[in-house]
C-alpha positions in Angstrom: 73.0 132.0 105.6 74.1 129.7 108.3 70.3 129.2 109.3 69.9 127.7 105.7 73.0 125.5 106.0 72.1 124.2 109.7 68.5 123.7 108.5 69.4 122.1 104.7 72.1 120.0 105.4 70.4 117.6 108.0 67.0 117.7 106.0 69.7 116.7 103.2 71.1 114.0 104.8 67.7 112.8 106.1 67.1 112.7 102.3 69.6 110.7 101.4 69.0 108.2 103.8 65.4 107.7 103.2 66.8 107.4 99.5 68.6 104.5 101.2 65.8 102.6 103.6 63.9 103.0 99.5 66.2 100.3 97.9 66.7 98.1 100.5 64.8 94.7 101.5 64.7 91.9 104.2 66.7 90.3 102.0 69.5 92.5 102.3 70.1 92.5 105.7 69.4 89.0 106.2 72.3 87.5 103.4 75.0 89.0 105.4 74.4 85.7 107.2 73.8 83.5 103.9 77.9 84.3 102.6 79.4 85.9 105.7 82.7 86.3 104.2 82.8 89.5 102.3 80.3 91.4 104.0 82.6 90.7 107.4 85.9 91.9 105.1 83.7 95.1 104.1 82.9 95.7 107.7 86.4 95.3 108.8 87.4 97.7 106.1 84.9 100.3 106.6 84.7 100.7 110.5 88.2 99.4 110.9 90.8 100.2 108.3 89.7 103.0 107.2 90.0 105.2 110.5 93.2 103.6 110.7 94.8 104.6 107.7 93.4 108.0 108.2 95.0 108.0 111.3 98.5 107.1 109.9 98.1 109.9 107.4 96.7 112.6 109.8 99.8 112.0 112.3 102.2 111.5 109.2 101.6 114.3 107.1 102.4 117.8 108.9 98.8 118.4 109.0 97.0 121.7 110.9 94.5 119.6 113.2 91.4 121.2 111.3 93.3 119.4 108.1 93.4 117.1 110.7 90.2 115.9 112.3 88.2 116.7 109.0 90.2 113.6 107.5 88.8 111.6 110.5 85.8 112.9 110.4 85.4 111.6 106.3 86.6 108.4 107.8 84.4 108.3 110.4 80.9 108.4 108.1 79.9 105.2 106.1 79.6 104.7 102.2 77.3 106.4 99.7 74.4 105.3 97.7 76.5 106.2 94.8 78.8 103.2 95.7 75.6 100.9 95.2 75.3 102.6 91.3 78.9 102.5 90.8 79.1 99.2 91.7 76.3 97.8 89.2 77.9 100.1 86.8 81.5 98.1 86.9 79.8 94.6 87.3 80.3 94.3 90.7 78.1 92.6 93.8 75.2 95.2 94.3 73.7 93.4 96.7 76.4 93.0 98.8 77.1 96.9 98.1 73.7 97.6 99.4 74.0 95.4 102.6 76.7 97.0 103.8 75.5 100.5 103.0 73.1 99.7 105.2 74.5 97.9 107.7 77.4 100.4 107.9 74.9 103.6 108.1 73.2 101.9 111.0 76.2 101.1 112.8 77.5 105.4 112.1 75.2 105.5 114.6 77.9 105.0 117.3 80.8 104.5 115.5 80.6 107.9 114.1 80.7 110.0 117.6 83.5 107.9 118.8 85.6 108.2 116.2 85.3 111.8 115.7 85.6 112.8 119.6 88.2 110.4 119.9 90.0 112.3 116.6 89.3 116.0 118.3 90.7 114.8 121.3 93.6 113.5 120.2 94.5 116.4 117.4 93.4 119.5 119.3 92.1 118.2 122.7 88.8 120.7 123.3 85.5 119.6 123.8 82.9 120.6 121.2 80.7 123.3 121.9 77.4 121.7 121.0 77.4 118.6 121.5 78.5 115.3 123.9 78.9 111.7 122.2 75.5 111.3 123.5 73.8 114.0 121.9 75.9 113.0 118.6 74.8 109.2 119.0 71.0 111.0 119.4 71.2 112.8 116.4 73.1 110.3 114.5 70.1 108.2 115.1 67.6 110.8 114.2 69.2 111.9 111.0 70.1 107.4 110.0 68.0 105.1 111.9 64.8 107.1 111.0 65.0 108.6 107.5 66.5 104.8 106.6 63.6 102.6 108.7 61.1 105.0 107.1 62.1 104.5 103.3 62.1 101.4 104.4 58.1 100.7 105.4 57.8 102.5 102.3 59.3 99.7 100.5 57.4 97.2 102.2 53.9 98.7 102.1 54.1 100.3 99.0 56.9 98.6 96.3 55.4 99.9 93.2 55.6 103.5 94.7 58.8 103.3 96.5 60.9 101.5 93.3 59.3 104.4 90.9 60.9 106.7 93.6 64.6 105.6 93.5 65.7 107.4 90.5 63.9 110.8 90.8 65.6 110.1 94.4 68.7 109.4 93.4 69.2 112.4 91.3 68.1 114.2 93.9 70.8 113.1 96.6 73.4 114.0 93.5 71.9 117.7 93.7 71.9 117.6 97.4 76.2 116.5 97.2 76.8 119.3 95.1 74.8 121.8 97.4 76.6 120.1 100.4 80.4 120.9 98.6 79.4 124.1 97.4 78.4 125.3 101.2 81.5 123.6 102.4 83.7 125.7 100.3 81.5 128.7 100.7 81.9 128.6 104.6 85.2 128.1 104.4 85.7 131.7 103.1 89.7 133.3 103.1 90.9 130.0 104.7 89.6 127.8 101.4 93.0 128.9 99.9 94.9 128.3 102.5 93.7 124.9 103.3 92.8 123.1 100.0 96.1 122.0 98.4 96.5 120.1 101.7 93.2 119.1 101.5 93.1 117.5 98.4 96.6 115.5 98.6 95.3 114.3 102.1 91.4 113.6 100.4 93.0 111.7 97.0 95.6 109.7 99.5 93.1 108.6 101.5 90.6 107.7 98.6 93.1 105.9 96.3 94.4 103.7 99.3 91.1 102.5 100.6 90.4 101.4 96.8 93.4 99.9 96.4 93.6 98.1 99.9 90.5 96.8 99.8 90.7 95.9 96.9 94.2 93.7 97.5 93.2 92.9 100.6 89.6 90.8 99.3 92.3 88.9 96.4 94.3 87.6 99.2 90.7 86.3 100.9 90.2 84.5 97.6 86.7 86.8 97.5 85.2 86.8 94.2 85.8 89.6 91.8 82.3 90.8 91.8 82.8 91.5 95.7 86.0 92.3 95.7 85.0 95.6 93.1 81.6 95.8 95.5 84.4 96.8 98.6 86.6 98.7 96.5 83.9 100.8 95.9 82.4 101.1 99.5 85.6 102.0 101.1 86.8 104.8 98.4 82.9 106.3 98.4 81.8 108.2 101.7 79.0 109.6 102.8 80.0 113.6 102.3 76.5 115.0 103.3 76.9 113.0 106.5 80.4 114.6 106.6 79.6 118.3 106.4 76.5 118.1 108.2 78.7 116.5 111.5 80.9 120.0 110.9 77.5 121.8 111.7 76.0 119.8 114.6 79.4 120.0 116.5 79.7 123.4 116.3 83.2 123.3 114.3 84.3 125.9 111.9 83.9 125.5 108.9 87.2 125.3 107.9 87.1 121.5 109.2 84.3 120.6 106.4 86.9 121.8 103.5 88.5 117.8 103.6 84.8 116.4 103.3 84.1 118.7 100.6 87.0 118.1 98.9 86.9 114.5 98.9 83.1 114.9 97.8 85.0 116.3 94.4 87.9 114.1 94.6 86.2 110.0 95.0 83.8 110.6 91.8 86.2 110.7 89.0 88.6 108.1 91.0 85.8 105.8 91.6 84.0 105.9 88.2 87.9 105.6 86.3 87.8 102.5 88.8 84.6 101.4 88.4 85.9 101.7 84.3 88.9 99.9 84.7 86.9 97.2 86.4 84.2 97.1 83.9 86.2 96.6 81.2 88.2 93.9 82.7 85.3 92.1 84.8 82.2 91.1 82.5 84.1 88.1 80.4 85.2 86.8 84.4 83.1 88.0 86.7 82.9 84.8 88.5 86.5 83.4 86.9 88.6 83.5 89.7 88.1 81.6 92.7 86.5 82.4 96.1 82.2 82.7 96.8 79.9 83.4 93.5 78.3 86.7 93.9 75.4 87.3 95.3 72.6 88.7 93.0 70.4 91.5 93.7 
């Protein structure tokens, strides 16, 4: 069994992010220069805040350190593809979604090792078995870089082929999160129990306050309402596969993938009740409020 799971998760997060480099164009990296404003809020609130308020509610909270450092770890990973359907679903900027998708996954490449070696020394101070933040950064890049610069020569050489692709391949990736939670809680065995009340309060925390942050935090910018929903949506959705699959490459028990897994369960219905909410109340003034127009896709 734990062939299967450090075989299929990687292959499932190279998956995913080949699903990724599929929907994404030179035009999306390219207009985080056009309107620099949101995309540089959605950066600070994905690579910055985000750690930190995990942080404050790791230390807070009386949590065990695998409790712990799997919170960071959630923190740690960039946004979903699901973000990027969520956010056309509730009007929102999908372009700017998919930018910083992107931009984010590329940049887990080393912001993902340092925060999660800085987390596991700080809450249990042992090195990890497997791996150093070399060998993290190495496989971070074989398991983002890759997968996501491959789907996207795909794009460019063959568009027909690679925009048939995205749905079959995003229904795919929704398989793959539910495989990913189900071994998560499956490897977590007698502990699960233990561990999953904490868990969840620690998971729906987290994910309620990025929403809400973000969200608060682009008004007082004066950022559209299109991109303000757009970074809602990218800091409350995390990459879980990417989660998990760290658990397995560092050589961690898999008690520490229980938050991830968790949280895999938790952002769905809190995103799309958001992504709802914002629907509802965006379409009649999507651009009604003041701050840059929103960028089309």
């Amino acid at each position: 069994m734990r062939e299967i799971v450090e075989i299929g998760l990687p292959l499932a997060l190279v998956f995913i992010m080949f699903s990724l480099g599929l929907e994404l164009r030179a035009e999306d990296f390219k207009r985080v220069f056009v309107r620099p404003k949101a995309f540089v809020a959605g950066v600070v609130g994905q690579l910055l805040l985000l750690p930190i308020v995990a942080f404050v509610i790791a230390s807070v909270l009386p949590l065990p350190p695998e409790i712990a450092i799997g919170l960071m770890i959630i923190a740690a990973v960039p946004g979903g593809i699901t973000s990027n359907l969520l956010t056309r679903y509730a009007c929102g900027d999908t372009a700017l979604s998919i930018s910083l998708t992107a931009m984010i996954s590329l940049a887990s490449i080393v912001t993902v090792p340092v925060i999660v070696f800085f987390a596991l020394g700080h809450f249990v101070g042992a090195e990890t078995a497997n791996l150093s933040i070399t060998s993290a950064a190495l496989a971070m890049f074989a398991m983002v870089a890759v997968p996501v610069g491959s789907g996207i020569l795909v794009r460019a050489r063959a568009g027909r082929f690679a925009q048939s692709m995205q749905t079959p391949a995003r229904n795919l990736s929704g398989l793959f999160l539910a495989f990913v939670v189900a071994t998560a809680f499956a490897g977590a065995g007698e502990a699960l129990g233990r561990y999953m009340l904490q868990a969840g309060l620690v998971a729906l925390t987290l994910n309620v306050s990025m929403m809400v942050l973000a969200f608060a935090g682009a008004a007082l910018l004066r950022i559209a309402p299109s991109q303000r929903t757009a970074l809602s949506l990218e800091c409350g959705l995390q990459n879980v596969t990417m989660a998990v699959t760290l658990v397995v490459l560092l050589g961690l028990p898999s008690v520490y993938a229980v938050p991830a897994a968790v949280y895999g369960m938790i952002m769905l219905p809190t995103a799309i009740t958001f992504a709802a909410f914002l629907a509802h109340f965006g379409r009649a003034r999507m651009t009604g409020e003041g701050g840059d127009p929103p960028l089309r896709s």
